[in-house]
N, C-alpha and C positions, 0 to 999 in steps of 0.2 A: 314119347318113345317111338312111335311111330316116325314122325318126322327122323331120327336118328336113322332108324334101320334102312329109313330107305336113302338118305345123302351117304350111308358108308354104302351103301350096294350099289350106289348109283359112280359112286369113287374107284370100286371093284371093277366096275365093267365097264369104266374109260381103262384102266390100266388094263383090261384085256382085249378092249378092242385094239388099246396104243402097241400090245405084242401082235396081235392079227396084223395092223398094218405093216410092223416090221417085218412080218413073217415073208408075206407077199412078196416085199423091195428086195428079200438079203434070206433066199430059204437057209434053213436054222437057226436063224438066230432067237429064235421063241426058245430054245433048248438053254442056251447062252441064257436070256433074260430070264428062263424062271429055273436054271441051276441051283440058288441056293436053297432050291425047299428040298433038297437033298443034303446039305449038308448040316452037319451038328452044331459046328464052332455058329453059324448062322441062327440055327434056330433057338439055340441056350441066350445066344443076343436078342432074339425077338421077344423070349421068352419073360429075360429081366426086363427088357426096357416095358414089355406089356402088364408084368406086378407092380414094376415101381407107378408107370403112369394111373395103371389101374385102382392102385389103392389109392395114392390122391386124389384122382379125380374121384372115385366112389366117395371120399371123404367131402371132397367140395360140391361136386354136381349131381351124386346118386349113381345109379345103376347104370345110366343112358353111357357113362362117364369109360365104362368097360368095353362098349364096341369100339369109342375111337381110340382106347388104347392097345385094343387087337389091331387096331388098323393102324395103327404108329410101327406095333412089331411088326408087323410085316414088311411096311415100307422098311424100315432097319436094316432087316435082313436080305431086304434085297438091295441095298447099299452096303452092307456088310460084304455078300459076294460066298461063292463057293470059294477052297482052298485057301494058300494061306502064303507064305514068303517063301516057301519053297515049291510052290505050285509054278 
């Protein structure tokens, strides 16, 4: 379990270091890339795809099976995006 917690946090903080550096190159764009933790339609997608993986994988690998399916919604949602076709 151990080994888990620390390869998703260690996964966390390259994608925030990866918005630091952009921040630097193109100021705002940190605002841009982490948008969708404000929006709904994003995080109800983070949401299902982190039940649906979560219950399988708790079925197939146990507990450990939950962090990387938070850490699938998330990535999701941030391919998901804020707004929508009329944005």
């Amino acid at each position: 379990m151990a080994v888990t917690v620390l390869t998703v946090a260690i996964i966390v903080a390259a994608l925030v270091i990866r918005t630091a550096v952009a921040e630097l190159r193109a100021p705002g764009s940190a605002r841009r890339q982490w948008a969708f933790l404000t929006d709904r339609r994003a995080w109800a997608v983070a949401a299902g795809t982190a039940l649906v993986l979560g219950a399988f994988g708790w079925a197939t690998a146990g507990p450990t099976a939950a962090l990387w399916a938070a850490l699938a919604g998330l990535l999701v949602a941030s391919l998901i995006g804020p707004g929508g076709k009329g944005d």
